[in-house]
Phi, psi and omega in degrees: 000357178278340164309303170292321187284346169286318169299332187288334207309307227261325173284325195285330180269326151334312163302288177320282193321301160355330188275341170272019162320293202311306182310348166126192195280309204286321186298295191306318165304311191281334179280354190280331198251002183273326162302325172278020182273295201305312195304313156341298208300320201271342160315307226274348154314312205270349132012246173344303166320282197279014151295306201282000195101341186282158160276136164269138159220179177217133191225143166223116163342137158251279209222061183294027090020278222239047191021050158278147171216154156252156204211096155225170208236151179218112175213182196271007132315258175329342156315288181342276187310308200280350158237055107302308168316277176336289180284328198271326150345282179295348178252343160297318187281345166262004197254332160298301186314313170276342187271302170262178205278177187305308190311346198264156160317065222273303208283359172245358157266347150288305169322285151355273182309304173301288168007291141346281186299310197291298208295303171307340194276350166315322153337262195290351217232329180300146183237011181227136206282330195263346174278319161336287182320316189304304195302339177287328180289333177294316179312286187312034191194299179282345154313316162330280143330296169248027167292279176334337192320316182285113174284325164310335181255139177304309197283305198284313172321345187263310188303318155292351135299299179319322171288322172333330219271318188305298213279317164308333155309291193301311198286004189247318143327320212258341184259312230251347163270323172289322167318331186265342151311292188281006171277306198294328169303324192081347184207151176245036147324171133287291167347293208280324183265320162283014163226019189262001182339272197309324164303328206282308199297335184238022155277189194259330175283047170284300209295323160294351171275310196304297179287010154256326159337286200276332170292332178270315172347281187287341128344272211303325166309317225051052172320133156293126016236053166235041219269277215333335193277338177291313166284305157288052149254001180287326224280351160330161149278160195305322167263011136247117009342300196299331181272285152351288165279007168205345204253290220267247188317250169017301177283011177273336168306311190276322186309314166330304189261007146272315171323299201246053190283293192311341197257318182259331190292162149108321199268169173287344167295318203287351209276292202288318173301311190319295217304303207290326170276247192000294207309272192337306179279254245293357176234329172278344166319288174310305142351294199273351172280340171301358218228349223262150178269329177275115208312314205266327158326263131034278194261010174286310192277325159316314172284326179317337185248335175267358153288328191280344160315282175322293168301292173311335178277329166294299186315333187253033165029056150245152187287325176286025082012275158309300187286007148268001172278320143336301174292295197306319144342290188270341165253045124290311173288340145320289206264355179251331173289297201328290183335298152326315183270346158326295160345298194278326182286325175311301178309291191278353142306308157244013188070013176201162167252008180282118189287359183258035172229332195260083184230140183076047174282346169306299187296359157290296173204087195284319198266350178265326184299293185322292200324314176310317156288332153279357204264304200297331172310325189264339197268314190261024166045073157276153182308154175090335192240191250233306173274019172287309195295311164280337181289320144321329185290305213284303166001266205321319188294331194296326197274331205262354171285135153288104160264143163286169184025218198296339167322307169351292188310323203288331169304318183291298162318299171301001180259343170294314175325310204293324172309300136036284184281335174320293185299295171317319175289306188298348145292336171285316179303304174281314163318287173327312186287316200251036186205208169049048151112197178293168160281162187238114188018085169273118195254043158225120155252133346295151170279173178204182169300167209253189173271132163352281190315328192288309179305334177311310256244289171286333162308333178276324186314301205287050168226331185269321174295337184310275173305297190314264178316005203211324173226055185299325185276334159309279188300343188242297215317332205263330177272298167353278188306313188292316179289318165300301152012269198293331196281304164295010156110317210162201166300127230238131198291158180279127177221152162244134176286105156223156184283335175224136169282325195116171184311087164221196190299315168326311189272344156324263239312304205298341191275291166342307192284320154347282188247019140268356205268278192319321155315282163331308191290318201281348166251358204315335189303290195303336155279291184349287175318300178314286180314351162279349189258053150222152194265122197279152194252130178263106176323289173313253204354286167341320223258299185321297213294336172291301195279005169259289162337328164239016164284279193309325182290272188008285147327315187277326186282313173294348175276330175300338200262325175251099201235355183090007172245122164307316177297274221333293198304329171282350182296329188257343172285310164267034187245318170331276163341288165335301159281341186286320203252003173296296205295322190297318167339295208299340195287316208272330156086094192276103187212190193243117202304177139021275196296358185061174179251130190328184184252170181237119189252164220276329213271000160309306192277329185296301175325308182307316225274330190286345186265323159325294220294319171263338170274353155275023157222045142252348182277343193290280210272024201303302181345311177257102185322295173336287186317316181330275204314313164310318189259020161273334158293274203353322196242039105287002208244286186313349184272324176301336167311290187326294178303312164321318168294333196249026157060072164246072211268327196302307183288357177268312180280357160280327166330301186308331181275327161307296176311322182290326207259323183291358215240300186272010148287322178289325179276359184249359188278324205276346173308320185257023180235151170304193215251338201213152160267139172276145187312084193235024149224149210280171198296297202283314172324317196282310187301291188296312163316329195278307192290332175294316172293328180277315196270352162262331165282330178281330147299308169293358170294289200315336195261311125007281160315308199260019140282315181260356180272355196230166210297156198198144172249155179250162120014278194329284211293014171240287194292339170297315204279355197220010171283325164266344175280323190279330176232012158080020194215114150332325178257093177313271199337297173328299152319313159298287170299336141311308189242335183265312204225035135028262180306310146327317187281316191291351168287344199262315186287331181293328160280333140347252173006277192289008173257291186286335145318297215294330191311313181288325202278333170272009152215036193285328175260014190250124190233168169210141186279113171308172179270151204276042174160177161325162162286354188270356162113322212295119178308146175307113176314124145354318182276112120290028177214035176346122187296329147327278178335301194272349154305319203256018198245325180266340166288327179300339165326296170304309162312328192275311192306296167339286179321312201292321169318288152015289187283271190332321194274338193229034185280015164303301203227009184214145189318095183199207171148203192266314184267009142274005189256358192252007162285299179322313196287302182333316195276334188275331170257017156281307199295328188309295194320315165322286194302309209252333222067177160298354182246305190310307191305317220270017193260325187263346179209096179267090191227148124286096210284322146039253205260013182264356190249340178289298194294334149315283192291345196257340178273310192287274231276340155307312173285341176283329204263006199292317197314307217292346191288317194233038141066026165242145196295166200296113154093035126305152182209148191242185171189172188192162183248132155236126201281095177249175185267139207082262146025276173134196145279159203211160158247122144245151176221162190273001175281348193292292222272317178292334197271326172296322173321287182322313173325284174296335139334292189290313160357249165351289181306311208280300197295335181275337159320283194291353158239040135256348140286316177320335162292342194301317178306123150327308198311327187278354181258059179228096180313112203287189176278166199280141176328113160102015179260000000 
């Protein structure tokens, strides 16, 4: 149970923290790190396992039908990544506390932030590839949030749509991969699928899975050529950049293709896709960070190359590959969040990121400086330090791939460039800012050190690249070997952690990159110069004029098609129909099958003929609403028979039940409208709606006949045969929507909610004058609470309640149920409103439908999650008999408690709809007279 409660932990607190608003910046920071404090404590049992190679899991069924779980997993990957979450986390949220001001929303940016953390350790941590997804869509929708946090600004707003618009593009490839993994697999376990390599590799869907796979990766990555969404994505506060974007998110790409290394790696698409998308980002990263003036700017593009680092080391599928990509994973993340909260301190010291402005800050802020410069030291893979040691990894590999010809050649070179460039930014990075002259107009002048406390968070960073690079085998050695373990799969090739190899090629290249890098910087003008004579290209701008471009076709094509007439839409809607569904008709050959047609008895033929008949002059008289409206109940009322005939009672009363509640929403809606329409459409439009209309009802006949005439099997005789042993109830229909198909019904009733939300909310401010009569001019009677009414309207209350209790109770196994007993209870407190007015019932019945919609949905997800509790899937339901005295024996069942949900639900929905129309009237806040006055 510690798997889950580790992933929960970071939402629960999001809830929480907040609440240590009022106590300050320091309360609020401190209730923030304590889930990920509680999260540290309960992983670190599970050590001793995943040193060995073992595994953790935790499984509860959700929808096994469609091989949903929530199912997680612990291994030594996934360690990996979670206390990277975790830890470099818990120093962000104290590296926040100074960095932002009072004034800003601190509690919805710790919200925020835990938000964040629980989704990724979702990530990483999932043992079902589609409960992964959620949590991967999650990222992607709180990154957002928070690129965004400054709202005021233009920029982080573009920037966060843009990440938004990319990674979400990708995640919805990365689902259409996962489905087809798991079609090919049979199950989306993680288990189940990492052991499933060879099926995956020889099926005929590899290469299309493998590419949509890889499309949400490098989305999520930033990858070439979707690199570009990651740098304006700086435009975030400084710690999430630092976390996100160099720590987190960013590494949600690469984790994806080491999870799911053992399975896709290995074949030559992935060899050719990867390495070649890496090779490509890791050298266009690097280029353009050489060029960038803005420090975050700068250290944006850099990860955009040290990630495409990471992906050529997956991409070049030998397993000591991987496990230098693996290293390079944590220290790139060492050494770049440092960096980033360098940034940020610079930036809030001196009010700017421009480097031609922040130069000679050594003399200023000598202990941030120093900090700085070891983090930039380790980012250009100086000796001693922690990214010397993979980038010596990446050296070797580059060199140890068989490429034919000269192909040999293109790895080495491109991992000496990229070094190259390493070296060159990061000698850039440290000169300019803390050496190279004077500040240049700052505008917080003089700068200084930040608060003691802001530095620890870096001071730890840079203290782990220092061991990590100087003692690797200590400090590293032992997670390091697990997380490659679990990344391969298996069995992990021999390497050795030493800070020097000895004299070889690797440490040339290390020489080459070194003193061609300090070269490079010491010439910088003249790469200036070159790079100026190309037209730098804006990623944004490009990314608005595509996404204005498809705004604007969009907007034109929906303005052709949604002009604001319903005929329209239904005219294109069967002319649709029509056409799509003609030829396959003809095919299939509509005539009347086998069983022939039932006999027609007189009071059928009667019935038939009265609901044809109103429902042609309700399309005839629609102009006069009223009538409209009267005779379309006619035809609800003949349809709850119909069911009634075909011994269907649950559906003739809920029908029945409908119509009453639509009939008179409906008459209070037809109150503020006129009484009648005017005619607007010409003759030959009406003879074409009409042909259209025959041929489209004389279609659904024919399909209709040659459906029901020819022999078929049904459904039904599986739920008649499993309603009483399997869901304890005799009213299949019942049974069925409570306990087989559940899950439906609580999708249904939540929208029902969310239907009846939107209504209030969209008219909770809205009054309107009614017309001061009929449409024939004839004034409104005066009595509008007839004494009559409210005599025969308030005793029947209790009675219509009774029934409806009645009908509830025993809708297990006899025609009723929750949501026909809460049609009831509507209709019975609806007459009140009627019978009585709006003031006189809400006076008499102090509810908030509200929080009865609330309490609905909170009873129906009880009885689903209850299941979950005795290890049977979400909306399982037992039953069971009990024997009282008197009484007799009885069945109670827990679908009983989900079937109340539903009760109060439909309530709650149908009554706050209808008083929130019901408000629109002035009339209605006007308190009547007291009764016998």
């Amino acid at each position: 149970m510690s798997l889950p409660l580790v992933v929960l932990l970071p939402f629960l607190g999001a809830i929480a923290a907040p609440l240590f608003a009022q106590g300050g910046r320091t309360a609020i920071a401190i209730a923030s790190s304590v889930p990920a404090l509680i999260a540290l404590t309960a992983l670190y049992p599970h050590w001793p396992v995943l040193a060995d190679g073992g595994v953790v899991r935790f499984h509860q069924d959700w929808l096994p039908a469609i091989g949903t779980a929530v199912s997680f997993r612990l291994d030594g990957l996934s360690l990996l990544f979670a206390l990277l979450i975790l830890v470099i986390g818990l120093l962000i949220i104290l590296y926040a506390r100074y960095y932002l001001k009072p004034k800003e929303n601190v509690a919805k940016f710790y919200a925020l932030l835990l938000c964040f953390k629980g989704a990724m350790l979702g990530i990483v941590m999932s043992g079902n590839l589609l409960l992964m997804l959620v949590f991967w869509e999650l990222t992607s929708l709180v990154s957002f949030l928070l690129i965004s946090f400054w709202t005021h600004k233009q920029d982080a707003r573009r920037g966060a749509r843009m990440a938004l618009a990319v990674t979400g593009g990708g995640g919805l490839a990365l689902l259409a991969g996962i489905l087809l993994i798991g079609r090919m697999v049979g199950s989306y376990e993680l288990d189940d699928v990492l052991a499933a390599g060879e099926l995956i590799q020889g099926h005929a869907l590899y290469p299309i899975a493998l590419t949509l796979v890889l499309l949400g990766a490098f989305t999520k990555s930033a990858q070439f050529p979707f690199h570009f969404w990651l740098p304006h994505a700086m435009q975030a506060p400084t710690p999430v950049s630092a976390y996100l974007h160099s720590a987190t998110m960013v590494k949600a790409g690469v984790f994806l293709m080491a999870r799911l290394y053992p399975v896709l790696a290995g074949t030559e698409q992935w060899f050719y896709m990867v390495s070649f998308t890496g090779m490509a980002t890791l050298l266009l990263g690097a280029y353009v960070a050489m060029f960038k003036h803005d420090l975050k700017g700068l250290l944006a593009h850099s990860t955009v190359s040290h990630l495409g680092l990471i992906t050529l080391l997956f991409g070049m599928g030998t397993q000591l590959a991987a496990v230098a990509a693996v290293f390079h994973v944590i220290n790139h993340a060492t050494f770049k969040a440092s960096l980033f909260m360098a940034a940020g301190i610079i930036d809030h010291e001196t009010g700017t990121r421009d480097m031609r402005r922040i130069n000679g800050l050594w003399r200023y802020m000598p202990h941030t400086a120093t900090l700085a410069m070891v983090a930039a030291s380790s980012m250009a893979g100086v000796p001693l330090l922690n990214g010397f040691l993979s980038k010596e990894m990446f050296f070797a590999e580059s060199l140890a791939l068989n490429l034919p010809g000269l192909w040999a050649w293109l790895p080495p070179i491109v991992a000496t460039l990229a070094g190259i460039f390493a070296v060159a930014y990061s000698a850039r990075f440290i000169h300019d800012v803390f050496f190279n002259g004077k500040p240049v107009d700052l505008p917080i002048y003089p700068p200084h050190e930040p608060p003691r406390y802001m530095k620890i968070p870096v001071e730890i960073l840079v203290f782990a690249c220092v061991m990590v690079g100087m003692f690797p085998a200590v400090s590293i050695g032992p997670l390091l070997y697990a997380a490659a373990s679990a990344t391969l799969g298996g069995d992990v090739p021999e390497y050795h952690l030493a800070v020097v190899h000895g004299f070889n090629l690797p440490l040339l290249m290390s020489f080459v990159a070194f003193f061609g890098g300090l070269l490079m910087y010491s010439q910088r003008q003249r790469f200036f110069d070159f790079h100026a004579r190309f037209r730098e290209i804006d990623e944004k701008a490009v990314f608005e004029a595509v996404v204005s471009r498809i705004s604007s076709v969009a907007h034109s094509l929906t303005g052709r098609i949604e002009n604001g007439s319903l005929q329209r839409y239904l005219l294109l809607l069967l002319i649709s129909v029509i056409a799509v569904t003609l030829a396959p008709l003809l095919d299939l050959g509509l005539f009347i099958g086998e069983r022939g047609l039932s006999p027609v008895d007189a009071p059928t033929a009667i019935a038939a003929a009265v609901m044809i008949l109103a429902s042609v002059l309700t399309a005839v008289l629609h102009r006069e609403r009223f009538y409209a409206l009267t005779l379309l109940s006619v035809v609800g009322l003949i349809v709850a028979l119909a069911f009634a005939r075909f011994s269907a009672p649950d559906l003739a009363m809920t029908q029945l039940s409908v119509e009453v509640v639509t009939i008179v929403l409906l008459m209070l809606a037809l109150y503020y409208m006129p009484s009648w329409t005017p005619l607007e459409s010409r003759r030959s439009q009406r003879v074409r709606d009409v042909a259209i209309a025959l041929l489209a009802g004389v279609g659904m006949t024919l399909v209709t006949l040659a459906m029901l005439t020819q022999p078929f099997s049904s459904i039904s005789d599986f739920f008649l045969e499993n309603s009483k042993p399997g869901g304890g109830g005799t009213n299949v229909v019942n049974v069925i929507l409570v306990d087989f198909r559940g899950f439906d019904t609580l999708g249904e009733i939540t929208v029902l909610a969310i239907a009846a939300l939107g209504i209030y909310a969209m008219l909770k401010d809205t009054a309107l004058t009614p017309p001061p009569g009929d449409g024939l001019g004839h004034p409104w009677t005066r009595d509008a609470h007839p004494l009559m009414l409210k005599q025969i309207a308030r005793p029947m209350l209790p009675l219509a309640l009774l029934v409806s209790v009645f009908i509830f109770l025993r809708g297990h196994n006899l025609p009723g149920g929750g949501f026909i007993a809460g049609l009831i209870t509507s209709v019975a407190l609806i007459l009140q409103y009627i019978a009585s007015g709006m003031v006189w019932t809400q006076a008499r019945i102090a509810v908030k439908y509200h929080n009865v919609i609330g309490v609905g949905l909170v009873f129906a997800v009880i009885a689903g999650a209850g299941s979950l509790a005795f290890g049977y899937p979400f909306l399982t339901s037992t039953f069971g008999y009990i024997t009282w005295p008197v009484v007799g024996t009885f069945e109670v069942a827990s679908a009983m408690v989900f079937d109340l949900g539903v009760y109060l639900t439909v309530i709650g929905a149908t009554l706050l709809a209808l008083v929130s129309i019901g408000r629109l009237s002035p009339h209605s806040a006007i308190k009547p007279k007291r009764e016998g006055t």
